[in-house]
C-alpha positions as CSV (number, residue, x, y, z in Angstrom):
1,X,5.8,-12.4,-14.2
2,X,6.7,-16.1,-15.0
3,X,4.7,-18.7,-16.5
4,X,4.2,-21.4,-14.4
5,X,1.4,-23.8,-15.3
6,X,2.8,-26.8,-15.0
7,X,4.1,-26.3,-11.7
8,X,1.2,-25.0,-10.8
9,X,-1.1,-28.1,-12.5
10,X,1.2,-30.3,-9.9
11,X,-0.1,-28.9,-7.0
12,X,-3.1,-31.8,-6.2
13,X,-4.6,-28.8,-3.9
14,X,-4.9,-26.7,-6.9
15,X,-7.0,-28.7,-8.6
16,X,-10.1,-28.5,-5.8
17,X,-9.9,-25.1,-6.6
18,X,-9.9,-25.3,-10.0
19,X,-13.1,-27.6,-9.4
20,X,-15.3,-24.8,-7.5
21,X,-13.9,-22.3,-9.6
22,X,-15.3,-23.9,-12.4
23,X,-18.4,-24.4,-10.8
24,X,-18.9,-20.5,-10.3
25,X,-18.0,-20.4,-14.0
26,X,-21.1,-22.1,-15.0
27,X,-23.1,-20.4,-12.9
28,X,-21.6,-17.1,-14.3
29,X,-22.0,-18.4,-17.5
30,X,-25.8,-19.1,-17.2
31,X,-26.6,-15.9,-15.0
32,X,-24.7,-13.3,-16.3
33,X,-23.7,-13.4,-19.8
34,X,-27.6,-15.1,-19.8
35,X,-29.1,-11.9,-18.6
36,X,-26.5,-9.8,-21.3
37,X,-27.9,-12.2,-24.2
38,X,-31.8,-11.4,-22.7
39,X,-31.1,-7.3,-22.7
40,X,-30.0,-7.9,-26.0
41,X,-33.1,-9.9,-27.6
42,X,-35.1,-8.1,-25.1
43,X,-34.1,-4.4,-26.5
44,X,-35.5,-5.4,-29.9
45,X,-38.9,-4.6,-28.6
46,X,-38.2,-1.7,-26.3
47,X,-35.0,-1.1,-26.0
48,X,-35.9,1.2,-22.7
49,X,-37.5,-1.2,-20.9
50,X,-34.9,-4.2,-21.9
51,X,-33.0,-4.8,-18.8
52,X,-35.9,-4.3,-16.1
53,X,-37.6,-6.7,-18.5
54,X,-34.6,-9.1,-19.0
55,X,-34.2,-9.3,-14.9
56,X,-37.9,-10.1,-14.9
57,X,-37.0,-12.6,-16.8
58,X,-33.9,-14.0,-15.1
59,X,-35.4,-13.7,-11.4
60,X,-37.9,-17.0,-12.6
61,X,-36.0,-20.0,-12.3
62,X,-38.5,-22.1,-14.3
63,X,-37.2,-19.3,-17.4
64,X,-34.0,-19.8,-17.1
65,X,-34.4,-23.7,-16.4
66,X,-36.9,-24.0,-20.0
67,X,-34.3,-21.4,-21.7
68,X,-30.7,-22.1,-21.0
69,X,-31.3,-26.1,-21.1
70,X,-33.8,-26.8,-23.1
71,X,-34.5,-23.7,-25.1
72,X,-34.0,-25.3,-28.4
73,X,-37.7,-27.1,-28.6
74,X,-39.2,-23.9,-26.7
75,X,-42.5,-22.7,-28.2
76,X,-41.7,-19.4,-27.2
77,X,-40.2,-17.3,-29.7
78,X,-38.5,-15.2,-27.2
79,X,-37.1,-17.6,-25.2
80,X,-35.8,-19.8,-28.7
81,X,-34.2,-16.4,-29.4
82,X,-32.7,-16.1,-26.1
83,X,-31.6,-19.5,-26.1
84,X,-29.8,-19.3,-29.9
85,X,-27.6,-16.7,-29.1
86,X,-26.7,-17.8,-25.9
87,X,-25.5,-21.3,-27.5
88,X,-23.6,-19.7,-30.6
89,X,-20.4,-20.6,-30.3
90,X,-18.8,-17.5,-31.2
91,X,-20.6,-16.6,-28.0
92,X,-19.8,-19.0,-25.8
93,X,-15.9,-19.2,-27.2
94,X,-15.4,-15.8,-26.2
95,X,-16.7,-16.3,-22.7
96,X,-14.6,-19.8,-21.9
97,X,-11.3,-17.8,-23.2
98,X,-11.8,-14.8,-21.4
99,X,-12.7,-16.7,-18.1
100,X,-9.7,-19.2,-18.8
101,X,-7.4,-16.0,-18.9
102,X,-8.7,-14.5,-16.0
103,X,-8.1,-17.9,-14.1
104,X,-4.6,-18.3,-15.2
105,X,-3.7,-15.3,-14.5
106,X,-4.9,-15.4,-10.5
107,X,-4.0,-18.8,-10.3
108,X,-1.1,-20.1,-12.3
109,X,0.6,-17.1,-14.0
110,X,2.6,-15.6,-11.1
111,X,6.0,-15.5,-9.9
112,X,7.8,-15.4,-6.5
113,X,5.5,-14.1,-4.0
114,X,3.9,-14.8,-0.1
115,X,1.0,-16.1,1.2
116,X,-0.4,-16.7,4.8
117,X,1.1,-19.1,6.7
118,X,-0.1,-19.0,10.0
119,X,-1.7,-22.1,10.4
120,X,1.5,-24.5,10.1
121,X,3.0,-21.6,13.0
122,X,6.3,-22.6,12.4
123,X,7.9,-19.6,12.7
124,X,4.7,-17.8,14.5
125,X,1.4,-18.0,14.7
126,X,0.3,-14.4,15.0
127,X,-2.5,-13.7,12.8
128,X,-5.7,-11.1,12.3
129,X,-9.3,-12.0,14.1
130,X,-11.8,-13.5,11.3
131,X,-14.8,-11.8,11.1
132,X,-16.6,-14.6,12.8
133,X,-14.1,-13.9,16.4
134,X,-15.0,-10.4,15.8
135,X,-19.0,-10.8,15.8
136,X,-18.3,-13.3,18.6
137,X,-16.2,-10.9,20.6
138,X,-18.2,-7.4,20.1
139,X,-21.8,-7.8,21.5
140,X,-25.0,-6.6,19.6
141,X,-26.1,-5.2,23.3
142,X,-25.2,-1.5,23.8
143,X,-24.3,-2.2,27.6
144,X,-20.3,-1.6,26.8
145,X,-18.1,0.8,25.5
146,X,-17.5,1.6,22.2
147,X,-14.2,0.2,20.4
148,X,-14.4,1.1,17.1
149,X,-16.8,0.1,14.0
150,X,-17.4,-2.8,11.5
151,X,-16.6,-2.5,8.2
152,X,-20.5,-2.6,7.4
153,X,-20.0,0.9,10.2
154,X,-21.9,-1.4,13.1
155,X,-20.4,-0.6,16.9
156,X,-18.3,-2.5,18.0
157,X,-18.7,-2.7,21.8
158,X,-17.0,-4.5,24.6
159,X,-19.3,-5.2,27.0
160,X,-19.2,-5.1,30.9
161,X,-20.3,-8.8,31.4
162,X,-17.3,-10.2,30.0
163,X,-14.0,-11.7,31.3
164,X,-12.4,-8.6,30.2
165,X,-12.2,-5.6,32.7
166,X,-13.1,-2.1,31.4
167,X,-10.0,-0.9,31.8
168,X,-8.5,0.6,28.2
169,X,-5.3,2.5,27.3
170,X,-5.6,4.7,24.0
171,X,-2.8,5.5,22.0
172,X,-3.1,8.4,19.5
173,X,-1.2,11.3,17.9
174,X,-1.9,14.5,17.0
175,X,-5.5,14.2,14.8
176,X,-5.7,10.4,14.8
177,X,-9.1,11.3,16.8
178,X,-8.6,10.5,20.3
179,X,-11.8,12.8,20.9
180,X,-13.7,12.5,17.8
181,X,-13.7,8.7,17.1
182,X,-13.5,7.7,20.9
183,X,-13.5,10.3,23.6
184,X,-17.0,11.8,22.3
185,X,-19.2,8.8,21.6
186,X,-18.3,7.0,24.3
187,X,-19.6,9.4,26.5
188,X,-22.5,9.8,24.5
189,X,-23.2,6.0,24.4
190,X,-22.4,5.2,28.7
191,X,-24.6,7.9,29.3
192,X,-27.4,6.9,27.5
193,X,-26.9,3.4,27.7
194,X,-25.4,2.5,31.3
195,X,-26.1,5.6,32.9
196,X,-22.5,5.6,34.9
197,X,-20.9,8.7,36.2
198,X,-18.4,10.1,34.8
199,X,-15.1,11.7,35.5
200,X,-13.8,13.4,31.9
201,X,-10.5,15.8,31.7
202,X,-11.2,17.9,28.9
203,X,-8.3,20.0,27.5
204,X,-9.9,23.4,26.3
205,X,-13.3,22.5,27.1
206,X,-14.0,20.9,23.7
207,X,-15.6,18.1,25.3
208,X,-17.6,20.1,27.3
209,X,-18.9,22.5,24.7
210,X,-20.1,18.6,22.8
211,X,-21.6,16.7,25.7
212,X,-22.6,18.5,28.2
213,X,-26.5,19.7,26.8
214,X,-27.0,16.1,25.6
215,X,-26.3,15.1,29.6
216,X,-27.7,17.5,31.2
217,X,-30.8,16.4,29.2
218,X,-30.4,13.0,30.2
219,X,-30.5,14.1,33.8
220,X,-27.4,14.5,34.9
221,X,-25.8,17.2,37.2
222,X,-23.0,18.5,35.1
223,X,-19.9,20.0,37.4
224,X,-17.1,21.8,35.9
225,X,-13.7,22.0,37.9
226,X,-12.7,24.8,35.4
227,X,-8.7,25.9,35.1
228,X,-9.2,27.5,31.9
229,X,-10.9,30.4,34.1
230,X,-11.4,29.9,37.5
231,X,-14.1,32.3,38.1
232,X,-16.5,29.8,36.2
233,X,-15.7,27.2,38.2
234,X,-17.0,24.5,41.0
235,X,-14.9,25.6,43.7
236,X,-12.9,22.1,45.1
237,X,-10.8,22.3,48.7
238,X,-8.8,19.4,48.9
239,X,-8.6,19.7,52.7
240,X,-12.4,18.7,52.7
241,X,-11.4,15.2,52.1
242,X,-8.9,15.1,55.0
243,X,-10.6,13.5,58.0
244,X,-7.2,11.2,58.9
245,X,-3.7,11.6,59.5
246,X,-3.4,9.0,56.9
247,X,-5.3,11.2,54.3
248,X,-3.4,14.2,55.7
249,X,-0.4,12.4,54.8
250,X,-1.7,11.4,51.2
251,X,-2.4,15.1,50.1
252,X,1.3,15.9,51.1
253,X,2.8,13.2,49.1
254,X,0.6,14.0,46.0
255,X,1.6,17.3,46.7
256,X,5.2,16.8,46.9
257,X,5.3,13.8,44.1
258,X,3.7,16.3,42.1
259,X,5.9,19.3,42.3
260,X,9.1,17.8,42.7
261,X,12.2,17.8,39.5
262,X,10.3,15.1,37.3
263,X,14.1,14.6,35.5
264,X,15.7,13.8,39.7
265,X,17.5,10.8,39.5
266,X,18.2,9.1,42.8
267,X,19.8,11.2,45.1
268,X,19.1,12.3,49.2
269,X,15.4,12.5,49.3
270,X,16.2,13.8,53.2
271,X,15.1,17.4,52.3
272,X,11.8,15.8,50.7
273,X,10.7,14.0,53.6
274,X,11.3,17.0,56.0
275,X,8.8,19.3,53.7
276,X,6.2,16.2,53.3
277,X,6.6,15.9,57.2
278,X,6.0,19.5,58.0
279,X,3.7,19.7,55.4
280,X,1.9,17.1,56.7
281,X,1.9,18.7,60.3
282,X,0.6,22.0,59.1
283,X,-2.9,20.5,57.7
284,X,-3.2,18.7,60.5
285,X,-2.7,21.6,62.8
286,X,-5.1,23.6,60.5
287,X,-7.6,20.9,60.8
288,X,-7.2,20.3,64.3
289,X,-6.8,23.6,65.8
290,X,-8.6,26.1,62.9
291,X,-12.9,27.0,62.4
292,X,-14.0,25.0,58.9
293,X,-13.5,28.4,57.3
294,X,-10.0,28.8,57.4
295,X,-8.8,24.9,56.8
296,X,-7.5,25.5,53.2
297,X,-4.3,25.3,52.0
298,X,-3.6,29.0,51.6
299,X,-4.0,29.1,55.3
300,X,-1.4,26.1,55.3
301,X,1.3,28.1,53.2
302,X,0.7,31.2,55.2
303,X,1.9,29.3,58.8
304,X,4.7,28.2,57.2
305,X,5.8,30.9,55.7
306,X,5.2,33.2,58.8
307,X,6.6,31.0,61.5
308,X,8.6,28.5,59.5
309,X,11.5,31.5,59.8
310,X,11.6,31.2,63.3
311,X,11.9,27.7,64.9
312,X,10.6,29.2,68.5
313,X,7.3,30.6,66.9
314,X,6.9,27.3,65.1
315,X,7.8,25.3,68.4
316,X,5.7,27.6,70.4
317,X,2.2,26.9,67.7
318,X,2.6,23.0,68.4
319,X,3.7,23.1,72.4
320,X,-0.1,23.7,73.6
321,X,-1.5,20.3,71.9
322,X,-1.6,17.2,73.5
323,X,0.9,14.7,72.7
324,X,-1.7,12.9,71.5
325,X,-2.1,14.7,68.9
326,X,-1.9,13.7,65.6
327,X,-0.4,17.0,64.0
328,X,2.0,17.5,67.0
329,X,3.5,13.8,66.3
330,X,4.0,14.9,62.7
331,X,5.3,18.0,63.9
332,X,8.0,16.2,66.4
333,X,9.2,14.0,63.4
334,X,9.9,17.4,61.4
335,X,11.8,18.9,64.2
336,X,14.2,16.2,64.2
337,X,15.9,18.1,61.7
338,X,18.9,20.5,62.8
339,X,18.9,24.0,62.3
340,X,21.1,24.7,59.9
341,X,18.9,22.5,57.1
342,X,15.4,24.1,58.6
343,X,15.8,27.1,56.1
344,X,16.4,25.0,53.3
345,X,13.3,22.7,54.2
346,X,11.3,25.7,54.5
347,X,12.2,27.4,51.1
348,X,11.1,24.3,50.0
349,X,7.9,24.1,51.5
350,X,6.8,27.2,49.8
351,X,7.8,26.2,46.8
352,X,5.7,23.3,46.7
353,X,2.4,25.3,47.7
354,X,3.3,28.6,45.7
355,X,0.5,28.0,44.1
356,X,-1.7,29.0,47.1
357,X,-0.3,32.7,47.0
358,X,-2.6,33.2,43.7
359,X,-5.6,34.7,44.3
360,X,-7.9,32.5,42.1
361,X,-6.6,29.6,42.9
362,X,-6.9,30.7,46.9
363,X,-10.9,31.5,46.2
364,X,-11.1,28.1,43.9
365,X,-9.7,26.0,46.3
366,X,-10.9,27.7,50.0
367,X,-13.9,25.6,49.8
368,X,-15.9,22.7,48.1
369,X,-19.4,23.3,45.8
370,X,-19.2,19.9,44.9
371,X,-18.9,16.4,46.9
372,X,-16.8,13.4,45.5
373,X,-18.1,11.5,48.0
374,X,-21.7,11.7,46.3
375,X,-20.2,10.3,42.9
376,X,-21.4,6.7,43.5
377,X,-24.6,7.7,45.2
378,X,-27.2,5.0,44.0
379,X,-29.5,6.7,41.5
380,X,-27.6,10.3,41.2
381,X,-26.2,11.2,37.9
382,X,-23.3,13.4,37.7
383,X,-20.8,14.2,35.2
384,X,-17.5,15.8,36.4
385,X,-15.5,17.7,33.8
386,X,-12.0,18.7,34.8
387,X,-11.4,21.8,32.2
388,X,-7.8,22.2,31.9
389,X,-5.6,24.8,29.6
390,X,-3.0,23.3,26.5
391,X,-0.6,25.7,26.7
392,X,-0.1,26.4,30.4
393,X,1.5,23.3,33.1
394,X,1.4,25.4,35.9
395,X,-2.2,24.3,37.2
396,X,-1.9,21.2,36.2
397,X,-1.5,19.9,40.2
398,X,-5.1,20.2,41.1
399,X,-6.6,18.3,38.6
400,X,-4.2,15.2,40.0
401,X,-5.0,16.1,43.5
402,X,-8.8,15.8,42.5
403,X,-8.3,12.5,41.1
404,X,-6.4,11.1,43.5
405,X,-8.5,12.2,46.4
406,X,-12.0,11.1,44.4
407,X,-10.4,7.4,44.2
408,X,-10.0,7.9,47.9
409,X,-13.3,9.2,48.4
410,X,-14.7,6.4,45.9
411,X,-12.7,3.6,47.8
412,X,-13.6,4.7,50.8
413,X,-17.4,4.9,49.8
414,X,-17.5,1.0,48.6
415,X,-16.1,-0.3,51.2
416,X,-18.8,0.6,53.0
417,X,-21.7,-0.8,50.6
418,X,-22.8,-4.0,49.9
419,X,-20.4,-6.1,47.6
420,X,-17.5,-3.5,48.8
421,X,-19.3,-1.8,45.4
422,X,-20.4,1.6,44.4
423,X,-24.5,1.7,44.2
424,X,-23.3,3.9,40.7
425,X,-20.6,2.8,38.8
426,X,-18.2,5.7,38.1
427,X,-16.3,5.8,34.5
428,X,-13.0,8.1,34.4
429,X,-12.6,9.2,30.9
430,X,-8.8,10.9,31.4
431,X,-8.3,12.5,27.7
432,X,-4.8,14.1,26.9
433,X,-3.5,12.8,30.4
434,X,-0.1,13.9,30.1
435,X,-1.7,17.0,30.3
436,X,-2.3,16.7,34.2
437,X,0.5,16.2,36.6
438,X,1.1,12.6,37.2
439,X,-1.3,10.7,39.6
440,X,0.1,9.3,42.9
441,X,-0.9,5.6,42.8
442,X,-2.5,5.0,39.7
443,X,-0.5,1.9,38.8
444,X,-2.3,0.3,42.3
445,X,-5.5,2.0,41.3
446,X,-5.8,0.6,38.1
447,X,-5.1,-2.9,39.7
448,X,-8.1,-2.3,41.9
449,X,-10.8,-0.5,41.0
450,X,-12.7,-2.9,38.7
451,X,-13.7,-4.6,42.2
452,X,-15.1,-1.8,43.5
453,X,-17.3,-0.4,39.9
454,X,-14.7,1.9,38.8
455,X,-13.1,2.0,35.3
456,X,-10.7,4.4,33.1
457,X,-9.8,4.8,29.7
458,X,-6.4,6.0,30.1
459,X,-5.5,8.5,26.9
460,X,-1.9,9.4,25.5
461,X,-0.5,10.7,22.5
462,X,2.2,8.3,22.6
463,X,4.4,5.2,24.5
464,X,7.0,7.6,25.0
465,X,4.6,10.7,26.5
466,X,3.5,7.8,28.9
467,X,6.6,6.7,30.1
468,X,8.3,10.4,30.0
469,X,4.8,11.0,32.8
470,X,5.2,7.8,35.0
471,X,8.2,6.0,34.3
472,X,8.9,3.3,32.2
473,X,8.0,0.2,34.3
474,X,5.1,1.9,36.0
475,X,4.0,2.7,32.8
476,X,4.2,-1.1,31.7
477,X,2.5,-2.2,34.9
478,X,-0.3,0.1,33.8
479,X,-0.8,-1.1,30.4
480,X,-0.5,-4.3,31.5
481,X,-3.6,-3.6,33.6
482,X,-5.3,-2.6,30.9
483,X,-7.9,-5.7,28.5
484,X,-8.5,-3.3,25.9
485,X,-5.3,-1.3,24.0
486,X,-6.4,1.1,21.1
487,X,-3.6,2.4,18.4
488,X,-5.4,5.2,16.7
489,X,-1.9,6.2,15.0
490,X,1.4,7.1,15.6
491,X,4.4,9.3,14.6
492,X,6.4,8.0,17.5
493,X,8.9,5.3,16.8
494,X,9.1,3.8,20.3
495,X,5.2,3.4,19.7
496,X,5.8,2.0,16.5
497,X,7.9,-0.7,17.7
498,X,6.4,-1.4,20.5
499,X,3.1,-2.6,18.7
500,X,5.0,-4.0,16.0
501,X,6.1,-6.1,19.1
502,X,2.9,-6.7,20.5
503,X,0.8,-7.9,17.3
504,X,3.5,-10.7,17.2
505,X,5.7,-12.5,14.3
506,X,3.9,-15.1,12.2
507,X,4.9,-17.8,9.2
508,X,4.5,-16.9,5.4
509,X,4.7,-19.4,2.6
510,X,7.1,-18.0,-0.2
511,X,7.3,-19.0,-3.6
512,X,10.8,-19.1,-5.3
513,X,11.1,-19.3,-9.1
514,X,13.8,-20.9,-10.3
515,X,14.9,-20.7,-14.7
516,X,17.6,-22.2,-15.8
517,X,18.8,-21.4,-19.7
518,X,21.4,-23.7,-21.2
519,X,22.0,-23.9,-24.5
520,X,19.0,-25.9,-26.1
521,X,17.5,-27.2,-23.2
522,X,15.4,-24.6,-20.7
523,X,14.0,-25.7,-17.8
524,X,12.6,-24.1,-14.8
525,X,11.3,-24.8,-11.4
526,X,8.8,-23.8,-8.5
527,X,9.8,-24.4,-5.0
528,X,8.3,-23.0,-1.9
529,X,9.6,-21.9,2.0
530,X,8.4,-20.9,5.2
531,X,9.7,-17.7,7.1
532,X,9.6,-15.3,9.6
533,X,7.7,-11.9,9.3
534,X,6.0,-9.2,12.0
535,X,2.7,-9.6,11.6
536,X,3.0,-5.4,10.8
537,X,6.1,-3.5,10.8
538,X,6.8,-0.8,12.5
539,X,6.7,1.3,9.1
540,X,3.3,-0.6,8.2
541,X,2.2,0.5,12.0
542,X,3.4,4.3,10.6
543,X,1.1,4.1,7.9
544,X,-2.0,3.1,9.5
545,X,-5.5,4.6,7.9
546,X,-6.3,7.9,9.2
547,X,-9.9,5.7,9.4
548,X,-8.6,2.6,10.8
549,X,-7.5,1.6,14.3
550,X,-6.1,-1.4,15.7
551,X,-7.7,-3.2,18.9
552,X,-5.4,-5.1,21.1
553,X,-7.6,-7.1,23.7
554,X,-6.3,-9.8,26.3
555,X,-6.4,-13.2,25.4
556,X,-7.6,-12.9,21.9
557,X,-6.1,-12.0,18.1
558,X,-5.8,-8.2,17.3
559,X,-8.6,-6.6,15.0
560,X,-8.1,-3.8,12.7
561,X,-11.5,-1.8,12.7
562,X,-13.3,1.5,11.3
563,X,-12.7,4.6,13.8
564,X,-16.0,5.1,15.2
565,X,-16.5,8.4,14.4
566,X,-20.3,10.2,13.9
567,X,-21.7,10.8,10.9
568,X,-21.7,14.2,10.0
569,X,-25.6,14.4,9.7
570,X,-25.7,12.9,13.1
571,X,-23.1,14.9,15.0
572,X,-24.8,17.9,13.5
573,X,-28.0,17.8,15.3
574,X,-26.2,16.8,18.9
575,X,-26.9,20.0,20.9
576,X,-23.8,22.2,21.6
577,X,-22.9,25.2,23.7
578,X,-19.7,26.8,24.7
579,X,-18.4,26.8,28.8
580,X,-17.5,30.0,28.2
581,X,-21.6,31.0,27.7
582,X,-22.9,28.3,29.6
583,X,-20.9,28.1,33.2
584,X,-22.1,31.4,35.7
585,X,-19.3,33.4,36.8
586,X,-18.9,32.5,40.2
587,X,-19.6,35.9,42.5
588,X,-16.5,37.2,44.1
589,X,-16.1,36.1,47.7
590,X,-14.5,36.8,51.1
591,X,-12.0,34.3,52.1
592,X,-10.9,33.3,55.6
593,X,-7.3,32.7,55.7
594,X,-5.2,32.2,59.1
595,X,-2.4,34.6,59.7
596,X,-0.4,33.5,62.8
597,X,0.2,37.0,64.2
598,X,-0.4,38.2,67.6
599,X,-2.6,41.4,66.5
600,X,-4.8,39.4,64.4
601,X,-5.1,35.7,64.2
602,X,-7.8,36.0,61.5
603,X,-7.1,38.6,58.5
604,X,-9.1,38.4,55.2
605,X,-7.4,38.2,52.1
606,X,-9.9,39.7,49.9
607,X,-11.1,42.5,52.5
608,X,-14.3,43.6,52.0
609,X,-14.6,47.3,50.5
């Protein structure tokens, strides 16, 4: 620590400081040490009652006026006693020099150090929201979503009327509290407060076991897709929401995208095409040609597996429709392949629908109990939960089919209201995302959905677990999509950086102390500089508050907040329940499933005893 007054005294700013500072001095002087000097004379007569009695005393202004200022010709013994040891000059010397030490010491003892700079932007201008952009920003009305809290513990919400969409990305680790200080009261809040739909993946059910009583007390039909045990589940057949070739087409290319080598890099995508193609023949000819009880994807898997062996079977299925036809014309453009890649196409075929030789998934998925269709009904109120297990990928295809069928369903649906706008806004709430196969067109979704009254909150662990999922650039075409970005914390170093990035560099003003010792004669000098510095680095990014969060929002300064997570006392009297108790066990059922042979075209698979 240098002395450096005189450099300091130099500074003409530094004396408008000195100004108000001495100002507050005075004021300190009078209120404070005045209401220490009343508790004193005070105490003589009760010495219990002496500082209630001495803020009585203080609140008056006319009492402190008559003491402090002109105390001396008071007629009030009290207030001449007051007044006499508040003058002494013992008292008032020890005051001035303690005050005088406190100022040179914040103000004019220091050495080399660093100060804002922002506002000369010479090097960068990035810089923290004020707390009057932040009130600005966040609106007082509870017609938003929650992004985090005040320091005072007040919402924070953005709200829908704004020129920011209501599309977020949320970044998190491992218990930064993507659930608890997001997830959970936000579904909470949009339930209460917008009544939207909503959409939620819900790794283990935890979100489930929280929410669900408080919504289904608010009215809403509560629908579990449930993977963590299928026999209390909805039951969801994705070839319900085929009614096109276009859409027949769509479920083989989610299908396809979504089982195929996510490492592949380049490479002949010949023998992919061929299985999409047959694939996509297949449900057509199941739709076309099969009763409503067999068109399911089990029955799919079964053709291909019974005739697929033998092209003249196959050939021979397809030959009675008319050309016409919309599965025979997918059909013709499989059968351009030659015969000695058929048997490698039709390996892979069942590869991709292995899946629909299990048992539960054939029963979950032969037929629908729920309608995604109905989501944006005006005045219904649903809540779909997608209940999907941590430890185990190999599910984790349905839950992407769902989603990429409801935004069909959804799309679909506004285009046919008023506005090109669903009558009930549907919110997707995707938590632990990676956790669910990657979605076939989300990077065009997320560009167009707010037109129609859809939103997402997007929700990763990290940067890199994003990218890993999608691919970098559609990854960046996502965020980018995104008005509101949420760091909870991160571990990840790509993360790190990447923020470090984003919150931008801005200019610091550094003081340099210079001493020079020669001989006799000492001098020393003050001089200050403008650089360069990361508004956070990525180590500062690292060490993030386990409390604190940092909102990135389009077009305006980042804000570090409070995590908005409920009070204990409060999140103890939300009503809770476990799936497990709470979702029927779905009775065991006979299901339809067509077995191209010539004794029997219709076999059951669960025969009944």
């Amino acid at each position: 620590m240098k002395w450096t007054i005189m450099s300091t005294l130099r500074d003409p700013n530094q004396w408008k400081r000195f100004a108000l500072i001495f100002l507050i001095g005075l004021l300190l002087n009078v209120w404070v040490l005045g209401y220490l000097i009343a508790v004193v004379v005070f105490s003589k007569q009760n010495i219990l009652d002496a500082p209630q009695e001495a803020l009585k005393f203080m609140i008056n202004p006319a009492n402190v006026a008559e003491t402090f200022f002109w105390g001396a010709d008071s007629q009030d013994d009290l207030k001449s006693s007051v007044y006499k040891l508040y003058s002494h000059g013992t008292v008032q010397a020890i005051y001035w020099v303690c005050f005088t030490l406190l100022l040179i010491r914040r103000y004019m003892v220091k050495g080399p150090g660093k100060k804002a700079a922002d506002k000369i932007g010479s090097h960068g201008s990035a810089r923290w929201a004020t707390k009057a952009e932040i009130r600005k920003r966040f609106t007082k009305d509870e017609k938003g979503f929650i992004v985090g809290k005040s320091n005072f513990q007040k919402k924070l919400i953005q709200p829908v009327q704004s020129s920011l969409n209501q599309l977020a990305i949320i970044f998190g680790g491992s218990g930064s509290g993507k659930s608890t200080s997001f997830v959970i009261p936000n579904i909470l809040h949009i339930s209460e407060h917008l009544r939207e739909n909503l959409v939620i993946s819900d790794p283990k059910g935890e979100l489930y076991n929280t929410t669900a009583p408080t919504l289904k007390k608010r009215g809403y039909e509560v629908w579990a897709f449930n993977l963590l045990d299928m026999k209390k589940s909805h039951r969801y057949n994705p070839m319900d929401y085929v009614t096109s070739p276009r859409e027949a087409r769509s479920l083989s290319q989610t299908i396809i995208d979504n089982t195929s080598n996510p490492n592949k890099k380049g490479g002949d995508d010949f023998f992919e095409k061929a299985e999409r193609n047959l694939l996509t023949a297949l449900i057509l000819y199941v739709k076309e040609q099969r009763p409503k009880e067999e068109q399911h994807l089990a029955s799919v898997l079964e053709i291909g597996t019974t005739l697929g062996r033998d092209e003249d079977l196959l050939d021979e299925m397809f030959k009675p429709l008319q050309d016409s036809s919309p599965a025979k014309r997918a059909f013709k453009i499989f059968n351009q392949a030659v015969d000695r890649t058929r048997a490698s196409i039709l390996i892979g075929f069942g590869n991709r629908l292995e899946l629909w030789a299990d048992d539960d998934v054939i029963e979950l998925t032969a037929t629908s109990d729920i309608s995604l269709y109905d989501l944006g009904d005006l005045g219904r109120k649903v809540a779909l939960y997608m209940m999907t297990p941590t430890q185990d990928s190999t599910f984790n295809v349905l839950p992407a089919i769902m989603i990429q069928q409801l935004f069909q369903e959804l799309y679909k649906k506004a285009e046919r209201m008023p506005g090109n706008r669903l009558s009930t806004p549907v919110r997707m709430i995707l938590d632990e995302l990676a956790n669910i196969a990657p979605i076939s067109n989300l990077k065009l979704m997320m560009a167009t959905m707010r037109g129609y009254g859809i939103s997402a909150f997007l929700i990763f662990q990290s940067k890199s677990q994003f990218e890993d999922r999608y691919g970098k650039q559609v990854a960046q075409e996502i965020i980018d999509s995104c008005d509101t970005r949420l760091l909870l914390g991160t571990n990840d170093l790509e993360t790190k950086k990447y923020f470090s990035e984003d919150l931008g560099t801005t200019t610091i003003e550094v003081d340099s102390i210079s001493q020079n010792k020669d001989g006799k004669n000492n001098s020393s000098g003050r001089s200050q500089s403008l650089i360069e510095r990361k508004l956070q680095t990525p180590d500062e990014i690292g060490r993030l508050d386990i409390k604190k969060l940092i909102i990135f929002q389009r077009a305006h300064y980042p804000v570090i907040a409070n995590k908005a997570w409920i009070p204990k006392k409060e999140f103890a009297q939300i009503p809770k329940t476990h799936w497990f108790d709470d979702i029927p066990s779905r009775p065991h059922g006979e299901v339809q499933v067509y077995i191209p042979k010539s004794q029997s075209l219709n076999e059951s698979l669960f025969p009944k005893p």
